[in-house]
C-alpha positions as CSV (number, residue, x, y, z in Angstrom):
1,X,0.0,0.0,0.0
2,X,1.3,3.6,-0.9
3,X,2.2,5.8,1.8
4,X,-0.1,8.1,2.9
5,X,1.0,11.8,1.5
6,X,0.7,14.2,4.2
7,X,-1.0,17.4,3.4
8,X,1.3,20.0,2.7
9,X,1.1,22.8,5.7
10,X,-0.6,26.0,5.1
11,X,1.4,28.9,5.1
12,X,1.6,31.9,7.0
13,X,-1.2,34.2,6.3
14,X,0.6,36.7,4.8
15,X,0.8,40.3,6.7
16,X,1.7,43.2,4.4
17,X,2.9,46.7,6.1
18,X,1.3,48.8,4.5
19,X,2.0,52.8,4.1
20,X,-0.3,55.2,6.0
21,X,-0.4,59.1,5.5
22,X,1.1,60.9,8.5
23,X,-1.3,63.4,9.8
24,X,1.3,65.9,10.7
25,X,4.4,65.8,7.9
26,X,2.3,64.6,5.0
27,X,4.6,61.9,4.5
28,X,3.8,58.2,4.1
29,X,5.0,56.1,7.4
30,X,4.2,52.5,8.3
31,X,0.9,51.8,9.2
32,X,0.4,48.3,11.6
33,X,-0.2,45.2,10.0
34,X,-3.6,44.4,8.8
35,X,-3.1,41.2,10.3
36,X,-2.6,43.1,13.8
37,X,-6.0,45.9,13.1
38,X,-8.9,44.9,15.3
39,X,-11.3,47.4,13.4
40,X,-12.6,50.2,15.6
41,X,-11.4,50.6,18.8
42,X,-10.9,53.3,21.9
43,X,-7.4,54.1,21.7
44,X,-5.3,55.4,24.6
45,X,-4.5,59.1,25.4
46,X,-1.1,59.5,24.0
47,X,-1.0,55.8,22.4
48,X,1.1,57.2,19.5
49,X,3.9,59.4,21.1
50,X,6.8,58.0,20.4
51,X,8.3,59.3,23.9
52,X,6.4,60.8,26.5
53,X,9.0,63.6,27.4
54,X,7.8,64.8,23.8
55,X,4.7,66.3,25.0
56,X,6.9,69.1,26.4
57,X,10.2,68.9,24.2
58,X,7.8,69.0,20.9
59,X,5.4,71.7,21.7
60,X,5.1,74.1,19.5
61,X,4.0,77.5,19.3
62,X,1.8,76.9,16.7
63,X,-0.9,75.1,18.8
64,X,-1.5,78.9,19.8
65,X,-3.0,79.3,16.4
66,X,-6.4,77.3,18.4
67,X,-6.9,80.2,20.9
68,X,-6.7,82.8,18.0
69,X,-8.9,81.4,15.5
70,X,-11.6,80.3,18.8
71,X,-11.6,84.0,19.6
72,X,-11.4,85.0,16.0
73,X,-14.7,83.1,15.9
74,X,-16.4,84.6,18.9
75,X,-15.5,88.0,17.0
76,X,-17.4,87.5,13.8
77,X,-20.4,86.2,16.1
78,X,-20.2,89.8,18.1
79,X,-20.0,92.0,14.8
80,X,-22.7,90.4,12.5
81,X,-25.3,92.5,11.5
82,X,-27.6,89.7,11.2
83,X,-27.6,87.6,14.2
84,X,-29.2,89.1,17.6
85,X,-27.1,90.8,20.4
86,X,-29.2,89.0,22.7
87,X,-27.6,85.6,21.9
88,X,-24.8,86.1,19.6
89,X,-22.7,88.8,22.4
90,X,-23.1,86.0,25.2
91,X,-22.1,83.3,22.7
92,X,-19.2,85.2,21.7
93,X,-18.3,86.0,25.1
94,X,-18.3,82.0,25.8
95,X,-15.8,81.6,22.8
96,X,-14.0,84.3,24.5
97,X,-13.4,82.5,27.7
98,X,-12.4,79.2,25.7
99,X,-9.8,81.0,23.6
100,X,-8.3,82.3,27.4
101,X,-8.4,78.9,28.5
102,X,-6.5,77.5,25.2
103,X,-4.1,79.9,25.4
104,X,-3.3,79.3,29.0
105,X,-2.9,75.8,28.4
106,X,-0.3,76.6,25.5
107,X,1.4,79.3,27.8
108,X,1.8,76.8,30.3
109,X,3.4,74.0,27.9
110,X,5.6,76.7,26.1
111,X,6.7,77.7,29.3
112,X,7.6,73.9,30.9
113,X,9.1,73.4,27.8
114,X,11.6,76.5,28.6
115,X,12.3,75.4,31.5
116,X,12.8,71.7,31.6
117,X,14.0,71.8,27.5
118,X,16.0,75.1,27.1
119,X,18.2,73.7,24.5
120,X,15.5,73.1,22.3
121,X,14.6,77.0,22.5
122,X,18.0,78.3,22.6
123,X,19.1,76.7,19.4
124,X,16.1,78.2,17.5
125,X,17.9,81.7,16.4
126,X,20.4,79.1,14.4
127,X,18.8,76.2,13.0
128,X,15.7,75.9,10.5
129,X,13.1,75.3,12.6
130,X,9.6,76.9,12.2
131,X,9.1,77.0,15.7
132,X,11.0,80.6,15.6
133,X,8.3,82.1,13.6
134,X,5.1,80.5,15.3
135,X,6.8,82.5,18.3
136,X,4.7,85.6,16.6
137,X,1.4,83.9,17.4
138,X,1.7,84.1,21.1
139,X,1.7,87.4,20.9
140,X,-1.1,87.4,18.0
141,X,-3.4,85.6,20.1
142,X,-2.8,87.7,23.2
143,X,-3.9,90.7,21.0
144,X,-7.0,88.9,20.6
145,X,-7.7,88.2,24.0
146,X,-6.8,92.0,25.2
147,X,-9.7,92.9,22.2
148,X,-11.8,90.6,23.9
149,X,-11.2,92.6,27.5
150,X,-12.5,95.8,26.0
151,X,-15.3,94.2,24.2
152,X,-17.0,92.1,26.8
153,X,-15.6,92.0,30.1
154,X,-16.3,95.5,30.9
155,X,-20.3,94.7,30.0
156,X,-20.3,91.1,32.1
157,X,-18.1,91.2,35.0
158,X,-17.3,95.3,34.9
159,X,-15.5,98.6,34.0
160,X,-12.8,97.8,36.1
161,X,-11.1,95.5,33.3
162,X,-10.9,98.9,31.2
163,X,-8.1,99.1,33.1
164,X,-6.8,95.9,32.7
165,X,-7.3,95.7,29.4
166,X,-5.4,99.0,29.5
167,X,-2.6,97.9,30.8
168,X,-2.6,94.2,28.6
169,X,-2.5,96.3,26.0
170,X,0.6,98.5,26.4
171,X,2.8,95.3,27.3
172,X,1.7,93.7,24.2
173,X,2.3,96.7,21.9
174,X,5.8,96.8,23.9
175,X,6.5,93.3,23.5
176,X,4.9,93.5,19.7
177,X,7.3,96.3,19.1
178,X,10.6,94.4,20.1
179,X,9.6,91.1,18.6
180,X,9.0,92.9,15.2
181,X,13.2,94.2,15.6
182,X,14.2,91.1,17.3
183,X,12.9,88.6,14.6
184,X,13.7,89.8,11.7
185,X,17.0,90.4,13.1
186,X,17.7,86.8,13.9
187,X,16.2,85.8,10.7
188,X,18.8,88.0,9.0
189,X,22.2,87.1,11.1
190,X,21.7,83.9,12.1
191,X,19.9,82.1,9.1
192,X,21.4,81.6,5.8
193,X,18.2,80.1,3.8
194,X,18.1,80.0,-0.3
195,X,15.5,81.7,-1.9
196,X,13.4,78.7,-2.6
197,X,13.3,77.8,1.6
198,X,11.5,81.5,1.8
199,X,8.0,80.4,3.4
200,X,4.8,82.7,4.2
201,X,5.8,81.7,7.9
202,X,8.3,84.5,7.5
203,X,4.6,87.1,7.9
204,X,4.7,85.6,11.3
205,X,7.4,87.6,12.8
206,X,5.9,90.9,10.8
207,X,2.6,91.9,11.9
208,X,2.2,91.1,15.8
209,X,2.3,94.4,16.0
210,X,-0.8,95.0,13.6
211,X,-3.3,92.4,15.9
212,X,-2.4,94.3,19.2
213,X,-3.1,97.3,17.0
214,X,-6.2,96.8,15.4
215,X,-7.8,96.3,19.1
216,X,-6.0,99.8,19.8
217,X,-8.7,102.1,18.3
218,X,-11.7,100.0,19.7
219,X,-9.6,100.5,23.5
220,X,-9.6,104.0,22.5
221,X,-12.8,104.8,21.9
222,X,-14.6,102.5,25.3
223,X,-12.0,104.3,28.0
224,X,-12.7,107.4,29.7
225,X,-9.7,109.3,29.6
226,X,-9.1,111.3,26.2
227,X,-5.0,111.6,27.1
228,X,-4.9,107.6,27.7
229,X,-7.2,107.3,23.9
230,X,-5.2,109.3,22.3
231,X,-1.8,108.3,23.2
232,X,-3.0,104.6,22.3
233,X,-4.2,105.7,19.1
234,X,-0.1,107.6,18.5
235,X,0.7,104.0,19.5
236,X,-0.8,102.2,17.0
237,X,0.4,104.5,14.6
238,X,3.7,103.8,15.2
239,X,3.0,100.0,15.0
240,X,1.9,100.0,11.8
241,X,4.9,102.0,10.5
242,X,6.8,99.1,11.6
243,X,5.1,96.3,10.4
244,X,3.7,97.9,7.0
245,X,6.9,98.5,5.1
246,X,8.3,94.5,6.5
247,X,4.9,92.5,5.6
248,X,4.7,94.8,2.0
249,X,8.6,93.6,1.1
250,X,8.1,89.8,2.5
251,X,4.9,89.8,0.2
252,X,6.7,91.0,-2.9
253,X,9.4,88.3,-2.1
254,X,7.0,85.2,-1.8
255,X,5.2,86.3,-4.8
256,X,8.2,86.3,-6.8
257,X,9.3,82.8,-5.1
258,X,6.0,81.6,-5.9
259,X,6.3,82.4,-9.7
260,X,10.1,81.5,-10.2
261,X,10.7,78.6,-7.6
262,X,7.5,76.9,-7.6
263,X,4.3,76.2,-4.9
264,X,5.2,75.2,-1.5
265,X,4.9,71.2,-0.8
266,X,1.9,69.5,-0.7
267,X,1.4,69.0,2.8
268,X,2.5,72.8,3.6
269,X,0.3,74.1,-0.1
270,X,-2.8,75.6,3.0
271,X,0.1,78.1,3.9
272,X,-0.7,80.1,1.0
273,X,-3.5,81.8,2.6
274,X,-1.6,83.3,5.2
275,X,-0.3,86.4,3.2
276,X,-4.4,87.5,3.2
277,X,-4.2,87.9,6.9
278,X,-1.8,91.1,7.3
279,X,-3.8,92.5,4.4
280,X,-7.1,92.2,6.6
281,X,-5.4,93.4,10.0
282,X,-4.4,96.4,8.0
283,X,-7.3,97.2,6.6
284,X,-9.0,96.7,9.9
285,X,-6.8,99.1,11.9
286,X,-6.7,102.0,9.2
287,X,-11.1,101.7,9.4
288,X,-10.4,101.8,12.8
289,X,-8.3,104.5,13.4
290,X,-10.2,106.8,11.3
291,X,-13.6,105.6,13.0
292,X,-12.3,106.5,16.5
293,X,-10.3,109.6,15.6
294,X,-13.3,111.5,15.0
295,X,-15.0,110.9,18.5
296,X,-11.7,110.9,20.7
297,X,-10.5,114.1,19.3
298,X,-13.0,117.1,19.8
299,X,-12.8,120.1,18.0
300,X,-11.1,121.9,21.7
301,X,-8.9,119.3,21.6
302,X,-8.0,119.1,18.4
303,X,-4.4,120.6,16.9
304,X,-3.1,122.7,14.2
305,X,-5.3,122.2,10.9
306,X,-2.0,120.1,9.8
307,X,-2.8,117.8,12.5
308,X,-6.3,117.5,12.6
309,X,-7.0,114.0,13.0
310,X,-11.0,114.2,13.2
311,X,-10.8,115.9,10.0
312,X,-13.3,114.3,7.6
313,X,-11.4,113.9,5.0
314,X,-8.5,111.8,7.4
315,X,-11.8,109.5,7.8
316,X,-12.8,109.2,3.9
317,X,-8.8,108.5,3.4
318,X,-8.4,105.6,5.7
319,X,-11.5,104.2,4.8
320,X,-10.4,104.3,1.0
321,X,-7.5,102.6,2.1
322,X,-9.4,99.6,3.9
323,X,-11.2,99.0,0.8
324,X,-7.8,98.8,-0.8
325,X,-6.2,96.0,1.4
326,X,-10.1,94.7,1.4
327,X,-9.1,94.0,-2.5
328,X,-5.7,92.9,-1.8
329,X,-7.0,90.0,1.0
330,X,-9.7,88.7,-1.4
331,X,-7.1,88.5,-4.3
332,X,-4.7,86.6,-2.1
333,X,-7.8,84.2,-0.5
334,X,-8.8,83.4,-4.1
335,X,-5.4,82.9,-5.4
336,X,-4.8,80.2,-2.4
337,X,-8.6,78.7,-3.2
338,X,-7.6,78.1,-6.8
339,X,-4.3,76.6,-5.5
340,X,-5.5,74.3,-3.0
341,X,-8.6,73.3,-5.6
342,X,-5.7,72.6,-8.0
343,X,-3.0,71.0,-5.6
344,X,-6.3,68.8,-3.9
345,X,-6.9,67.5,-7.6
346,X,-3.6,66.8,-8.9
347,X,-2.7,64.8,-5.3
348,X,-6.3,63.4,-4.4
349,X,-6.4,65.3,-1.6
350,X,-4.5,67.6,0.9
351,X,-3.2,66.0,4.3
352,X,-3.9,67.3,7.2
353,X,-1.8,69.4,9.5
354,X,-1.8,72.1,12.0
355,X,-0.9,74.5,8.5
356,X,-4.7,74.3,7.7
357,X,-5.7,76.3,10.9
358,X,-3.3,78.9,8.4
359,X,-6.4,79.6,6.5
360,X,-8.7,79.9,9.2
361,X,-7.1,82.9,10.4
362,X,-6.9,85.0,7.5
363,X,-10.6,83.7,6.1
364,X,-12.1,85.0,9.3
365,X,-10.1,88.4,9.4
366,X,-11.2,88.6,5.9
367,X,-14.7,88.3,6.6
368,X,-14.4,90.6,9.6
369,X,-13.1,93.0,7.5
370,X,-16.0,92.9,4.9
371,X,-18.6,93.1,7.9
372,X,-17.1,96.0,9.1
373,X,-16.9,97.9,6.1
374,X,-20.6,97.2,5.1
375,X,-21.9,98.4,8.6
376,X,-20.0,101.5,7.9
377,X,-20.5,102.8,4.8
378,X,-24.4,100.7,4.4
379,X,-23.3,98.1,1.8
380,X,-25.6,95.1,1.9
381,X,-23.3,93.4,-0.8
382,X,-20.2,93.6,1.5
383,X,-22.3,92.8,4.9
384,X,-23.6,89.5,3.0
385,X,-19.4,88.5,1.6
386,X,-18.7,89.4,5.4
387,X,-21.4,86.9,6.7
388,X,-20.3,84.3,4.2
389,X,-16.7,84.2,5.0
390,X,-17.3,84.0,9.0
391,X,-19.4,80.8,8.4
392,X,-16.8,79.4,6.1
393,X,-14.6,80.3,9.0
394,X,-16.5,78.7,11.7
395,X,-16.9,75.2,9.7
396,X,-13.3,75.2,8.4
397,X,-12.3,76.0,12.2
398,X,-14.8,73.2,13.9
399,X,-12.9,70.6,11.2
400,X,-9.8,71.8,12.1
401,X,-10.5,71.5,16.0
402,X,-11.8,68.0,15.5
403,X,-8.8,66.9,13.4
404,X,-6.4,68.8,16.1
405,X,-7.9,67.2,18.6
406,X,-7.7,63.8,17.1
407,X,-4.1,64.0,17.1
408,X,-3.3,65.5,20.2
409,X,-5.1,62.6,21.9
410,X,-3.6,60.3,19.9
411,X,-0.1,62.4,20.9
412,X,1.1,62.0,17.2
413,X,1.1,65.7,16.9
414,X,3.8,65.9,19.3
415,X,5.8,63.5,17.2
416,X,7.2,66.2,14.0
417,X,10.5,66.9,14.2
418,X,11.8,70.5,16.0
């Protein structure tokens, strides 16, 4: 009798590794084995860090982008011209409160980070990293928050914060001031980048200045004292003077690196909103200034005819010049629409990373702008692209947060390199 063949064994299943997208470079990384995925399930807080001490060492500045865009937010809900004070002031005043508690959170890891990391700060001035511009945005979403203090606090809690807010507001048009020398000082001595490397993170380190100045004129015209308004108002003067003249020439530069040296990469292509924002804070502050002028400065208190900044005609200026930067920021929002539609096609699909809370920011000033404007001057047409734009900015900025908050749980956010 033959033998009895044994069945040849069955082999292995087979377990491929396949590549998965990361959610914060862009880049493709491996993904666990499908033979290893259980489906759906909870993960752990932090599951994905690939050292705990990274939660610190890795923060950047950039998560303060959350607290500006959330208070961003609550400002397009207090200046619609649609929605009713009754509910849309309180709601805004609630966004308020969670943009001061996101930025204390980020204060607090920026600042453990100092202290138990330092080398990771100190080398910043000479390496590459991106970290040095975000730096800007602490100070960008602290101008929010003082807007915020003269906006609502005074109503809910009391006048006493006119004060405060006062006082929040000097430091940060100090501290604006010497971060728009310091900055662009490092950026010149200690980096030695090719054209090609220029990035629109470089407006970062520009226009501080400009946020803490846009809430200037609205300080101005809610305090008491006329000496305290107008020296505020000299004050923001002087910070657009600095900021202008850097933001106009960085522009020009990433236009022309834009036509000659290509798009920025794929996972970094949302970045080319950002150049609408300084349009919009300009725009905002110059509306402002001339707004405010003319009820801080009576006609006894007013100077020379030279210097007469209640004039009418300073007003009809200023405002001609808001409409002008209004023009600018919608030219540079539709140019980055048209090349994230085009970039999303050619790729199938953008990746997501903090970047995209980039065109949150500049969509929202836009739109704050465009309200603003139509509430002065009684264009419905402007009132209507205004409303628009802030609820594109409020969907675009709930995505974000969920995303955001996807991968700080997960703790791969804390994973990018410094």
């Amino acid at each position: 009798m033959d033998a009895q063949v044994a069945p040849e064994p069955m082999p292995d299943k087979v377990v491929h590794n396949i590549p998965a997208m990361d959610l914060e470079t862009g880049e493709k990384t491996a993904r666990a084995p499908v033979g290893q995925q259980t489906g759906w399930r909870i993960l752990k807080p932090f599951s994905q860090l690939d050292d705990k001490r990274n939660l610190i060492r890795k923060f950047s500045p950039s998560m303060f982008l959350l607290s500006t865009c959330t208070g961003l937010i609550g400002l397009l809900f207090s200046v619609n011209p649609y929605l009713s004070t009754s509910w849309s002031t309180p709601l805004a005043f609630g966004f308020w409160w969670l943009s001061v508690v996101l930025f204390l959170i980020c204060l607090t890891m920026v600042s453990l980070r100092c202290i138990l990391h330092w080398e990771t700060i100190a080398i910043l001035p000479k390496n590459h990293s991106f970290d040095l511009f975000f730096a800007g945005y602490i100070l960008i979403s602290f101008g929010i928050l003082v807007e915020g203090f003269v906006r609502y606090c005074p109503h809910y809690i009391g006048s006493g914060f006119y004060t405060v807010a006062i006082v929040f507001w000097w430091i940060t048009a100090v501290l604006s001031h010497i971060a728009n020398i310091l900055i662009p000082f490092y950026l010149a001595y200690y980096h030695s980048r090719t054209f090609a490397e220029l990035s629109t993170l470089w407006l970062l380190a520009m226009f501080p200045g400009v946020v803490i100045g846009v809430a200037g004129p609205v300080l101005a015209a809610a305090i008491p004292s006329i000496s305290q308004a107008r020296h505020i108002l000299y004050m923001t003067y002087l910070l657009l003077g600095a900021a202008l003249p850097l933001v106009l020439v960085t522009l020009g530069m990433l236009l022309a690196r834009f036509f000659f040296m290509g798009l920025p990469p794929v996972h970094f292509i949302v970045s080319v909103f950002l150049p609408a924002a300084p349009m919009a804070l300009f725009g905002l502050t110059f509306l402002q200034l001339g707004v405010v002028s003319t009820k801080i400065f009576p006609p006894e208190l007013r100077h020379a005819p030279f210097l007469d900044f209640a004039n009418p005609g300073l007003l009809s200026c200023l405002t001609v010049v808001a409409f002008m930067f209004l023009g600018s920021c919608i030219w540079f929002l539709t140019f980055g629409m048209l090349v994230c539609l085009a970039t999303a096609i050619k790729n199938k699909g953008i990746p997501f990373t903090t970047g995209w809370w980039g065109g949150v920011f500049p969509t929202g000033l836009a739109g704050l702008l465009a309200v603003e404007l139509g509430v002065l001057l009684g264009i419905d047409a402007l009132k209507i692209v205004g409303s628009t734009l802030s609820v594109f900015t409020g969907l675009l900025g709930a995505y974000c947060t969920a995303r955001t908050s996807a991968q700080v749980y997960s703790g791969v956010i804390f994973n990018a390199d410094i």
